[in-house]
C-alpha positions as CSV (number, residue, x, y, z in Angstrom):
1,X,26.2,29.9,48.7
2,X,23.7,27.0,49.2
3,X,20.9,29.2,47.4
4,X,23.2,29.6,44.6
5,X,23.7,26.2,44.5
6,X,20.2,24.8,44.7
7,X,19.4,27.5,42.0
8,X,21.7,26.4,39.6
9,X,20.8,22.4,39.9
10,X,16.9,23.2,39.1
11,X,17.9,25.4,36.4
12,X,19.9,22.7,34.6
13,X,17.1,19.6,35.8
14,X,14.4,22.0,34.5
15,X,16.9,22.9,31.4
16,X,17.4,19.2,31.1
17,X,13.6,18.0,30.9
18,X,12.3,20.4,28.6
19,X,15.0,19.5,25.8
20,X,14.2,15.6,26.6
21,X,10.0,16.3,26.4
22,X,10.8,18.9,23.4
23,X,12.9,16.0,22.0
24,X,10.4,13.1,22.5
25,X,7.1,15.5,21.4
26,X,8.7,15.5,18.0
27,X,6.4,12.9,16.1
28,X,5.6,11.1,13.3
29,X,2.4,9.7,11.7
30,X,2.9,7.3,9.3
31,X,0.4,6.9,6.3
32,X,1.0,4.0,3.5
33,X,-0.9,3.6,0.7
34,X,-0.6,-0.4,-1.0
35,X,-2.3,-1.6,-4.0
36,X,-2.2,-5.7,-2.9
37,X,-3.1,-7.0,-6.5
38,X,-6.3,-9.1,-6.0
39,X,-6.5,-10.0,-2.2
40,X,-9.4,-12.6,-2.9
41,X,-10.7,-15.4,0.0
42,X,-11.4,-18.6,-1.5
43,X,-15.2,-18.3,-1.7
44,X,-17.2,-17.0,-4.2
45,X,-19.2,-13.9,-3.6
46,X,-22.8,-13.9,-5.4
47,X,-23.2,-11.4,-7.8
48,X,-19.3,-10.9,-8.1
49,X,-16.8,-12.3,-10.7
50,X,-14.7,-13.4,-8.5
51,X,-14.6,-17.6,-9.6
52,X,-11.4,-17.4,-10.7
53,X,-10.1,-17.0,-7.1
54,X,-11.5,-20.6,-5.7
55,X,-10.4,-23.9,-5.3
56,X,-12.4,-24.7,-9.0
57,X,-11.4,-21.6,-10.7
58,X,-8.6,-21.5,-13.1
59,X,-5.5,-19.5,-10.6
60,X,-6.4,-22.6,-8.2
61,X,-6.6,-20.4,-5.1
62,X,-6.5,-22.2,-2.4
63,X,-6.5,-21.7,1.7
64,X,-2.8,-22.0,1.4
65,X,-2.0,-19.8,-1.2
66,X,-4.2,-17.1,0.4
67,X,-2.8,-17.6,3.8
68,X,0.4,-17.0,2.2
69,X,-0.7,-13.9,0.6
70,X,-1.9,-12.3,3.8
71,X,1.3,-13.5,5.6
72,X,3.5,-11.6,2.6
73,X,1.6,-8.5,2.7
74,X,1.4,-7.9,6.4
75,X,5.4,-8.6,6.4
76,X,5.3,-5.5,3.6
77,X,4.0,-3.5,5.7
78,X,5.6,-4.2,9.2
79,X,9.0,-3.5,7.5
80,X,8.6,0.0,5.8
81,X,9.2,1.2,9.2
82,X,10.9,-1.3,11.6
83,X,10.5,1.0,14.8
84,X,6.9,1.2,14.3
85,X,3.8,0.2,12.7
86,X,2.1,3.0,9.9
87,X,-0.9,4.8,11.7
88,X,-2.7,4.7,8.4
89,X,-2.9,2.5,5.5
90,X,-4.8,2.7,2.4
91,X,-5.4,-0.7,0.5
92,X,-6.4,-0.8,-3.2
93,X,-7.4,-4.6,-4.6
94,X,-9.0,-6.1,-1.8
95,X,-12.2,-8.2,-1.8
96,X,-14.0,-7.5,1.4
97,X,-14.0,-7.1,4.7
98,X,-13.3,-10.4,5.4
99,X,-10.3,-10.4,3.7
100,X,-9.6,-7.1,5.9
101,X,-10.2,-8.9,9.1
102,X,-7.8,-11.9,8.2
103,X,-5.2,-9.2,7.3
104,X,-5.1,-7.1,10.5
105,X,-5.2,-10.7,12.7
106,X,-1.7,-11.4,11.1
107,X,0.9,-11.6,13.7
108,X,3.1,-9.1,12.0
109,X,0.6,-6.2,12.5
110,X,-2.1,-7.3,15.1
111,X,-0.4,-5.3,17.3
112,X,-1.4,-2.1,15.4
113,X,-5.1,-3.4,16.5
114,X,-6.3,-2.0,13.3
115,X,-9.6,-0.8,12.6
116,X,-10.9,-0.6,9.9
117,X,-13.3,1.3,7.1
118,X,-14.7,-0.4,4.5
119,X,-17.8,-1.0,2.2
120,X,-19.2,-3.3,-0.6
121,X,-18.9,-1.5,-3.8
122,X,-20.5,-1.9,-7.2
123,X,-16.9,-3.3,-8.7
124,X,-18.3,-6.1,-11.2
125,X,-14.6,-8.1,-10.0
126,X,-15.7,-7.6,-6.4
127,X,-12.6,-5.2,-5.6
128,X,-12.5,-2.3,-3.1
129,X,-10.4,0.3,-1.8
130,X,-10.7,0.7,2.2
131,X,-8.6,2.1,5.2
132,X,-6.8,0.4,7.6
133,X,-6.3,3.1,11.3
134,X,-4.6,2.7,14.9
135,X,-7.2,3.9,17.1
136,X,-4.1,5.1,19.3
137,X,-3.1,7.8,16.8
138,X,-5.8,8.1,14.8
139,X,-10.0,8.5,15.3
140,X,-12.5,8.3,12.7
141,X,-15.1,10.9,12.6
142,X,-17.1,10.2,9.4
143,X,-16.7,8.2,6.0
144,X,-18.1,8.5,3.2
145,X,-17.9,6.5,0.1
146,X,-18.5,8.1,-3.3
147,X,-20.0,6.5,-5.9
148,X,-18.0,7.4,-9.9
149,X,-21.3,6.6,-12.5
150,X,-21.4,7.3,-16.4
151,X,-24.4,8.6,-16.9
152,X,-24.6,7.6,-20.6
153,X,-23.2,4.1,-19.3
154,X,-25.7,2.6,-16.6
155,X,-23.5,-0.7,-16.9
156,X,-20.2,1.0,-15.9
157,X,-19.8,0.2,-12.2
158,X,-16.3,0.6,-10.6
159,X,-14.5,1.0,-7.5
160,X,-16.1,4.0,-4.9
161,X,-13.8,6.7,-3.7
162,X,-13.4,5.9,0.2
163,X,-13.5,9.4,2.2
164,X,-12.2,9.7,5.5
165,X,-12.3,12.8,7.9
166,X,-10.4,11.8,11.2
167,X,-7.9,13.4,14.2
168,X,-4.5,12.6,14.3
169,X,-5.4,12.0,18.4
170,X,-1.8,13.6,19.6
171,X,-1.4,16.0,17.5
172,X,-5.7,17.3,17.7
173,X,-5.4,18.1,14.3
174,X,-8.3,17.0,11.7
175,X,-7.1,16.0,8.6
176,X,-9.2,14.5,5.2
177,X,-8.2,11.4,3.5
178,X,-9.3,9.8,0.4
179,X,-8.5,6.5,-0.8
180,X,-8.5,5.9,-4.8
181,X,-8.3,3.4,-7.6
182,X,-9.2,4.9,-10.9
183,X,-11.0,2.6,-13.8
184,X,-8.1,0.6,-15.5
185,X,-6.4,1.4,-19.1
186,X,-8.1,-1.5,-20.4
187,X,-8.9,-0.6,-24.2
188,X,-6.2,1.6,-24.3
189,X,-4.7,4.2,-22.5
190,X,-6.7,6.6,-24.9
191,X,-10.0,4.9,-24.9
192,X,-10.3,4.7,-21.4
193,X,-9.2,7.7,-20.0
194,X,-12.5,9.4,-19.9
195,X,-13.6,7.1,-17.3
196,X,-10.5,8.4,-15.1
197,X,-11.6,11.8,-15.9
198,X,-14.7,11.2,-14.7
199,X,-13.4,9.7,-11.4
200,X,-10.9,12.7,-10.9
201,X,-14.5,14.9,-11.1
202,X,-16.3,13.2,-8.8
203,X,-12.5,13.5,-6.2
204,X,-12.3,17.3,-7.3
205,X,-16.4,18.3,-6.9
206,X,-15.5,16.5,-3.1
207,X,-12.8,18.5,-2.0
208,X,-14.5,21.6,-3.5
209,X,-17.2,21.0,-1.0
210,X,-14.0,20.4,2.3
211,X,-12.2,23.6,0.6
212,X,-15.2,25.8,0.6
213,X,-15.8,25.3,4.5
214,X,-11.8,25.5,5.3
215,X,-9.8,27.0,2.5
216,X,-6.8,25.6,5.2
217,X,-8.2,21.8,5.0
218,X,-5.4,19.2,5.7
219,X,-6.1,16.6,2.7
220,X,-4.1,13.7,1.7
221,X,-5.5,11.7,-2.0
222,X,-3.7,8.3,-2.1
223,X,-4.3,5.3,-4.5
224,X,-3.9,3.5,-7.7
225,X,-4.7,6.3,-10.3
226,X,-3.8,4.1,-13.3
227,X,-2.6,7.5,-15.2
228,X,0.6,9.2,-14.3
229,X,1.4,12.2,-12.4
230,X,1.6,14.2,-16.4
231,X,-1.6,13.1,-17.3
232,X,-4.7,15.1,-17.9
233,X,-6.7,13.6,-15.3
234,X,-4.4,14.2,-12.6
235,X,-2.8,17.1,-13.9
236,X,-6.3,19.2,-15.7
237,X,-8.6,17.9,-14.3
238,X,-7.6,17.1,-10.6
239,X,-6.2,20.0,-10.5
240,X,-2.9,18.4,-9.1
241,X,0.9,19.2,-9.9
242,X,4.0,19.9,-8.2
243,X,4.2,23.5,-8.6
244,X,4.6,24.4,-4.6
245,X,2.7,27.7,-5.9
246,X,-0.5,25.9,-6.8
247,X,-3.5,27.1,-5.0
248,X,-4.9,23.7,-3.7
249,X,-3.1,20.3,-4.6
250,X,0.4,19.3,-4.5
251,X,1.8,15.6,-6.1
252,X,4.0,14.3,-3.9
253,X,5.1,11.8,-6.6
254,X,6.2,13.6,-9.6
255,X,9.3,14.1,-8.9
256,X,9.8,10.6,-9.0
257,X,7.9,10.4,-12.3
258,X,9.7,12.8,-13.4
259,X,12.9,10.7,-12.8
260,X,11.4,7.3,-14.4
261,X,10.6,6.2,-10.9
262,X,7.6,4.2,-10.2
263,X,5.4,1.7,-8.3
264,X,4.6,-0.2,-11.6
265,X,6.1,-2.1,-13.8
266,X,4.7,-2.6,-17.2
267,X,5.9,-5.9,-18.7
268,X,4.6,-5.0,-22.0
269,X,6.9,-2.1,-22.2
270,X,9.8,-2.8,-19.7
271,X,9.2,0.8,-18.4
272,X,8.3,1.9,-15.0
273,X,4.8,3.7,-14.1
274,X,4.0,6.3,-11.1
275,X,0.0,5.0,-10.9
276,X,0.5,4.9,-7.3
277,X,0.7,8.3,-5.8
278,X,0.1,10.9,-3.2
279,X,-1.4,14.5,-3.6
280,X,-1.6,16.9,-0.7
281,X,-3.4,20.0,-0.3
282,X,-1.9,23.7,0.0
283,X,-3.1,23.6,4.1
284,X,-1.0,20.4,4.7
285,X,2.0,21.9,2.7
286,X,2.8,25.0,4.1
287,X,1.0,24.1,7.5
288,X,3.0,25.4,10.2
289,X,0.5,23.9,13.7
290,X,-0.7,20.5,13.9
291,X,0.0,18.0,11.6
292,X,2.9,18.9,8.9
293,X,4.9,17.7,6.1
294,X,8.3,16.6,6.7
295,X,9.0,16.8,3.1
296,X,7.9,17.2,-0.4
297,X,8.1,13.8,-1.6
298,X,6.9,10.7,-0.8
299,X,8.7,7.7,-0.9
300,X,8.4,4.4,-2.5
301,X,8.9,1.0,-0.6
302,X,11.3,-1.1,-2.9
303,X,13.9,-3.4,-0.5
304,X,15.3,-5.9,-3.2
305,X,13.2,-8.7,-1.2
306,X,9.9,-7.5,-2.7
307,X,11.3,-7.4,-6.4
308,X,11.7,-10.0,-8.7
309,X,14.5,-10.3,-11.2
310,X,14.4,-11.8,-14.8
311,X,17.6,-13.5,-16.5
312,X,18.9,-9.8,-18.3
313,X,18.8,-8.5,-14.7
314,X,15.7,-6.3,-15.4
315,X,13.6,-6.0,-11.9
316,X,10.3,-5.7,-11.1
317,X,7.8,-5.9,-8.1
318,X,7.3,-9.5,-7.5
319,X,3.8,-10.2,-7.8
320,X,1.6,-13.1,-7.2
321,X,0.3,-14.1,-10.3
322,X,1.6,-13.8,-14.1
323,X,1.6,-16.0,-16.6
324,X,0.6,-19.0,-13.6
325,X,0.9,-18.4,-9.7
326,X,4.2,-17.1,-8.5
327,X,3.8,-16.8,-5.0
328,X,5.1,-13.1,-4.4
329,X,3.5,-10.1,-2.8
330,X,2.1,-7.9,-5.0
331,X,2.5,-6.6,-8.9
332,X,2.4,-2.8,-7.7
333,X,5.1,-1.6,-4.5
334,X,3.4,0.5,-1.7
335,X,4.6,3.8,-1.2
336,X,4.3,5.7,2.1
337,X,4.7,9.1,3.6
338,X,5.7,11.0,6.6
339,X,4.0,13.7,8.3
340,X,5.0,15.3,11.8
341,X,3.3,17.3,15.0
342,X,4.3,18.4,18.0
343,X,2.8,17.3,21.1
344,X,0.1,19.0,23.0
């Protein structure tokens, strides 16, 4: 009877562990993605145009209003998830890695102890895209930055494509990231987009080369496109929809688009634009092992704190310059994904 006994007990303590560890090896990894609209120091970088954002130039940025900045945007991003901090976090519109390292020392997210990837680019404003990472739950293996030149155009220099191949450290899983932020439509929508073309190349020819060693290749493209999920770049020449059947890329963002949901507002037209958005390849979407998609969409971060209202009641992100400093967060509103894996 006492053998019975003890028999029963360890089956329901052994019962019990295994559905608390299968319970607890249920994770997420957390990956943002935040245009920060001009995150500038106060001194001027030779070779840049980047006077405007000093003490002399004519926004009057100062030590205090940058301070604030940093402070606002590392508040952004501790709150998307209250329970924990995002494992990655790609950042359009920043100046330089100085600029980085003030970020990550903010009290609101030094905990993450982010690392970070980053290089100068050829941006004439002095902008670049780069990658913030816990080293906890994520390793770097290589970077690359890629380079988007006009050939019939030597002046054209704009922001370099930041590649990423990493681990996601519990799960042992490689995946690729790539951090964007396509030439503006300054000139006109029209006029201009054959220089986003031309970046959505120079993103297709480099997961081409990551597809034709692993046709399975985790990907994730994040960034400021400044062209909408139905646009030709995205759509043609990208290669990028949300048609789960499609072969290689899935847009995580159009059925927001679809919906007149966005990350951008445009002031000239009152409407809302999906330029921020993230694309996924057909290995992540239907992967069943390692690192997987929870869902189809991604989400956008927009708590009524980080929008500004006008007198008709019309909102928008609350930025930190317009027509003179307002003192917000940003003029575009991050958006952020989950992705899970069970635990080795």
């Amino acid at each position: 009877m006492k053998n019975i006994l003890l028999i029963i007990i360890t089956t329901v303590f052994i019962y019990s562990c295994n559905t608390a560890q299968d319970k607890d090896c249920k994770k997420s990894f957390l990956i943002v993605n935040y245009n920060v609209e001009n995150l500038f120091d106060t001194i001027h970088d030779a070779g840049k145009y980047d006077e405007d954002f000093t003490p002399e130039g004519k926004k009057n940025w100062n030590s205090k209003r940058y301070n604030n900045k940093l402070q606002k945007l590392a508040y952004v991003i501790q709150q998307i998830d209250k329970e924990k901090l995002p494992d990655v976090v790609g950042l359009v519109e920043i100046e330089n890695k100085r600029v980085l390292k003030d970020l990550v020392s903010q009290k609101e997210i030094k905990g993450a102890k982010y690392n970070i990837v980053h290089h100068e680019g050829p941006d004439v404003r002095g902008i670049d895209c780069a990658l913030l990472y816990n080293p906890k739950t994520f390793s770097v293996i290589n970077s690359t930055f890629y380079k988007v030149n006009m050939e019939n155009n030597p002046n054209f220099k704009t922001r370099e494509i930041v590649y990423v191949k990493g681990k996601v450290n519990k799960a042992n899983d490689e995946v690729h990231i790539f951090v964007n932020h396509w030439p503006s439509r300054r000139g006109g929508m029209e006029k201009s987009a054959p220089k986003r073309a031309l970046a959505a190349e120079v993103l297709r020819n480099s997961i081409d080369s990551i597809l034709a060693s692993d046709a399975m290749a985790k990907i994730i493209i994040m960034g400021d496109f400044n062209d909408e999920t139905n646009n030709k770049s995205i759509t043609e020449v990208l290669g990028a929809n949300n048609n789960k059947d499609n072969k290689t890329l899935y847009n995580t963002s159009a059925t927001q688009d679809d919906n007149n949901i966005g990350s951008y507002h445009y002031w000239k037209t009152g409407e809302w634009n999906m330029l921020d958005q993230m694309i996924i390849s057909n290995g992540l979407l239907n992967a069943t092992t390692g690192i997987q998609t929870i869902n189809t969409e991604m989400q956008i971060f927009s708590p009524e704190w980080l929008l500004h209202k006008d007198k008709d009641g019309n909102k928008s992100p609350s930025k930190t310059y317009g027509k003179g400093y307002y003192g917000g967060y940003s003029d575009h509103l991050p958006i952020y994904k989950y992705f899970e894996f069970n635990c080795k």
